[in-house]
C-alpha positions as a Markdown table, in Angstrom:
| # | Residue | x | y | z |
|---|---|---|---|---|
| 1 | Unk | 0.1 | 16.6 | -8.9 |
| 2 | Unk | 0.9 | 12.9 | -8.2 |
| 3 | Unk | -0.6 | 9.9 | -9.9 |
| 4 | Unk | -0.2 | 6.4 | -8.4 |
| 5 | Unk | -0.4 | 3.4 | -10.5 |
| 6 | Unk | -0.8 | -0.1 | -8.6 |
| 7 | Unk | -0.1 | -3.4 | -10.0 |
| 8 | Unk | 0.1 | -7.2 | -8.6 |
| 9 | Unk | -2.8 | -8.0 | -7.1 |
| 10 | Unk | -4.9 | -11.0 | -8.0 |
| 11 | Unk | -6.6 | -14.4 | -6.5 |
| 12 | Unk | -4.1 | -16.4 | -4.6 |
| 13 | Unk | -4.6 | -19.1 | -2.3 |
| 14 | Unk | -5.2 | -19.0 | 1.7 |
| 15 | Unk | -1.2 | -19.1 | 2.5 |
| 16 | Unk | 0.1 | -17.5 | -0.5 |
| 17 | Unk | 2.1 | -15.1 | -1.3 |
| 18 | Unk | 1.6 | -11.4 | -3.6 |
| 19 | Unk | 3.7 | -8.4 | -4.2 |
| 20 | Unk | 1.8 | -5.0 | -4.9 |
| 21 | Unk | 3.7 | -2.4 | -7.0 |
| 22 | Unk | 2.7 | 1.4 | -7.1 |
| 23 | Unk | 4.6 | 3.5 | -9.2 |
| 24 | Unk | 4.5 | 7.2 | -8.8 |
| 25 | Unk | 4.8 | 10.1 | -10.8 |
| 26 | Unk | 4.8 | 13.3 | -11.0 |
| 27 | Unk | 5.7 | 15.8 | -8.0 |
| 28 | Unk | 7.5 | 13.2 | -6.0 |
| 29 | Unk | 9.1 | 14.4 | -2.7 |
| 30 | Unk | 11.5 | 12.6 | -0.4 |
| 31 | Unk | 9.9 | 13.6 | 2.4 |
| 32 | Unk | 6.7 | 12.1 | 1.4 |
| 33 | Unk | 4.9 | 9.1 | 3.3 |
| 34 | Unk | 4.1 | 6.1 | 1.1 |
| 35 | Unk | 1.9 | 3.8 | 2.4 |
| 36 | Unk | -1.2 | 0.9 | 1.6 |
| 37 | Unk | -4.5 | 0.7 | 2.9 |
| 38 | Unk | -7.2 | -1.6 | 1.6 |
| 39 | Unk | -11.3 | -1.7 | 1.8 |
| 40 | Unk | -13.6 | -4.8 | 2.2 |
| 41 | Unk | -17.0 | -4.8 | 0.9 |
| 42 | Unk | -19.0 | -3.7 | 3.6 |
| 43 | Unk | -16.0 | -2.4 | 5.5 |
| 44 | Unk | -14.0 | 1.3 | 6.1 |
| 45 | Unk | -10.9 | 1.4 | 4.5 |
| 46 | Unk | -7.9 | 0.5 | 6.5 |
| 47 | Unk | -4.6 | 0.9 | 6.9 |
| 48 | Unk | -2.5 | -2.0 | 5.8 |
| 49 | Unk | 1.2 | -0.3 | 6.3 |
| 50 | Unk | 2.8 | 3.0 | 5.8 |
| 51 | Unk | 6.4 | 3.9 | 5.4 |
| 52 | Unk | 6.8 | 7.8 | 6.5 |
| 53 | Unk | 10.8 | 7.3 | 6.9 |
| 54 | Unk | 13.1 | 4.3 | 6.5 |
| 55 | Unk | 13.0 | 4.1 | 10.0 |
| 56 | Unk | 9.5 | 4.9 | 10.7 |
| 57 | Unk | 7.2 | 2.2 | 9.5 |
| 58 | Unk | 3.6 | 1.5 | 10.7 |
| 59 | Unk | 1.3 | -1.7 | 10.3 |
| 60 | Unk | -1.8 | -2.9 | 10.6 |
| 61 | Unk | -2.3 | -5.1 | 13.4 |
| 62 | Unk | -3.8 | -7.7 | 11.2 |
| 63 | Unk | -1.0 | -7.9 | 9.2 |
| 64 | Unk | 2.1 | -7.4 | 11.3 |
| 65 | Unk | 4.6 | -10.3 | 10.4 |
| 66 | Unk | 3.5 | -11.0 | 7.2 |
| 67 | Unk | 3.5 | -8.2 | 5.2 |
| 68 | Unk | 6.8 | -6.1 | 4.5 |
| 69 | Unk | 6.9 | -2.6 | 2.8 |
| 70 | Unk | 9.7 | -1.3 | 1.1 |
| 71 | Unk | 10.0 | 1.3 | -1.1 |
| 72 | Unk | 12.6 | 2.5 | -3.8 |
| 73 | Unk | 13.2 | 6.6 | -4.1 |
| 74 | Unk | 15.0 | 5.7 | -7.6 |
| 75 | Unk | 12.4 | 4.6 | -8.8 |
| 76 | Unk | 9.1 | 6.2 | -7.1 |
| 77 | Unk | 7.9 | 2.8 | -6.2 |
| 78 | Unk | 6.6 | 1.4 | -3.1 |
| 79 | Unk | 6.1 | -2.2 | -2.6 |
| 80 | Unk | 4.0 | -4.3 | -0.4 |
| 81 | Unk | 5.2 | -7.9 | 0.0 |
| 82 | Unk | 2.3 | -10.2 | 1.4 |
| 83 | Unk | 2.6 | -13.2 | 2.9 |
| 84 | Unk | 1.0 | -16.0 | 4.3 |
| 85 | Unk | -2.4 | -15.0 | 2.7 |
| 86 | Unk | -5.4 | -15.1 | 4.9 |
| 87 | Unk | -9.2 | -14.9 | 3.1 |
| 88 | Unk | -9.6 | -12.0 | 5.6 |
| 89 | Unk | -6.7 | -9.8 | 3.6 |
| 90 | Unk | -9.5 | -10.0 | 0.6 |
| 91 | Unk | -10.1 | -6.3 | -0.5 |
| 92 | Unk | -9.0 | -3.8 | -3.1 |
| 93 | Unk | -5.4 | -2.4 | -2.0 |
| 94 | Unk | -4.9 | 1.4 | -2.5 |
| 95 | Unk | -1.7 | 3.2 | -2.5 |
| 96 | Unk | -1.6 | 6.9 | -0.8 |
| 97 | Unk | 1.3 | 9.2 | -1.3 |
| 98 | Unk | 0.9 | 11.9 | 1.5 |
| 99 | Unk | 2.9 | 15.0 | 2.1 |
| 100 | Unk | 2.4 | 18.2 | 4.0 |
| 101 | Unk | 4.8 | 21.6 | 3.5 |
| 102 | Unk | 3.9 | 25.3 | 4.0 |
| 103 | Unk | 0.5 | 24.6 | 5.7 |
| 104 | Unk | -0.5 | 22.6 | 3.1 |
| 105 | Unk | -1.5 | 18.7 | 3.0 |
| 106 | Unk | -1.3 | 16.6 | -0.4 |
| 107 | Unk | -2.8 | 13.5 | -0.3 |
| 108 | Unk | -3.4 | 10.8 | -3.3 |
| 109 | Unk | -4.9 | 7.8 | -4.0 |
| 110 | Unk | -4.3 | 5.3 | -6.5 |
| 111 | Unk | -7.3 | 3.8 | -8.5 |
| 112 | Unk | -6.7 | 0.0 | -6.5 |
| 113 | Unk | -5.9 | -3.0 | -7.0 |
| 114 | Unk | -7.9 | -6.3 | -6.0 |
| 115 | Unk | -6.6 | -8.9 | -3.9 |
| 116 | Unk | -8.8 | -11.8 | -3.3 |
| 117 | Unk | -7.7 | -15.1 | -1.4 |
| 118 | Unk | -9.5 | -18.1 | -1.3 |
| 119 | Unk | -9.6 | -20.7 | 1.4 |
């Protein structure tokens, strides 16, 4: 089992900054994928950036160039640096630890975290 906790989010202005924290415990593997997605109201939930490797990191076309993801193995933490708010990045942020070994996939969610930016 894995439980994500997410912190950071809040209201910021159109042009801001925020930096989302998810800490995880539990049956943390280094080969695991940590990664954000978020949901709108009235919208699918998306993906916002994932980091499967160092080396192999995907975004979210909306976001590309403004948001970084890093993500620290000594402390089970991935971060989501945001910047240059736009009210269209509005949504609650989920983390999602993902892992697959022996035919098996483990996927988890955090519970979210609201991010809301005004214009």
């Amino acid at each position: 089992q894995v439980r994500l906790v997410e912190s950071g989010g809040g209201l910021v202005q159109a042009g801001g900054s925020l930096r989302l924290s998810c800490a995880a415990s539990g049956s943390i593997s280094s080969t695991s994928a940590m990664g954000w997605y978020r949901q709108a109201p009235g919208k699918q939930r998306e993906l916002v950036a994932v980091m499967i490797t160092i080396s192999r990191i995907n975004y979210g076309d909306s976001v590309k160039g403004r948001f970084t993801i890093t993500r620290d193995n000594a402390k089970n933490t991935v971060y989501l640096q945001m910047s240059n708010l736009k009210p269209e990045d509005t949504g609650v942020y989920y983390c999602n630890y993902h892992d697959q070994y022996s035919g098996y996939i483990y996927d988890y969610w955090g519970q979210g975290t609201q991010v809301t930016v005004s214009s």
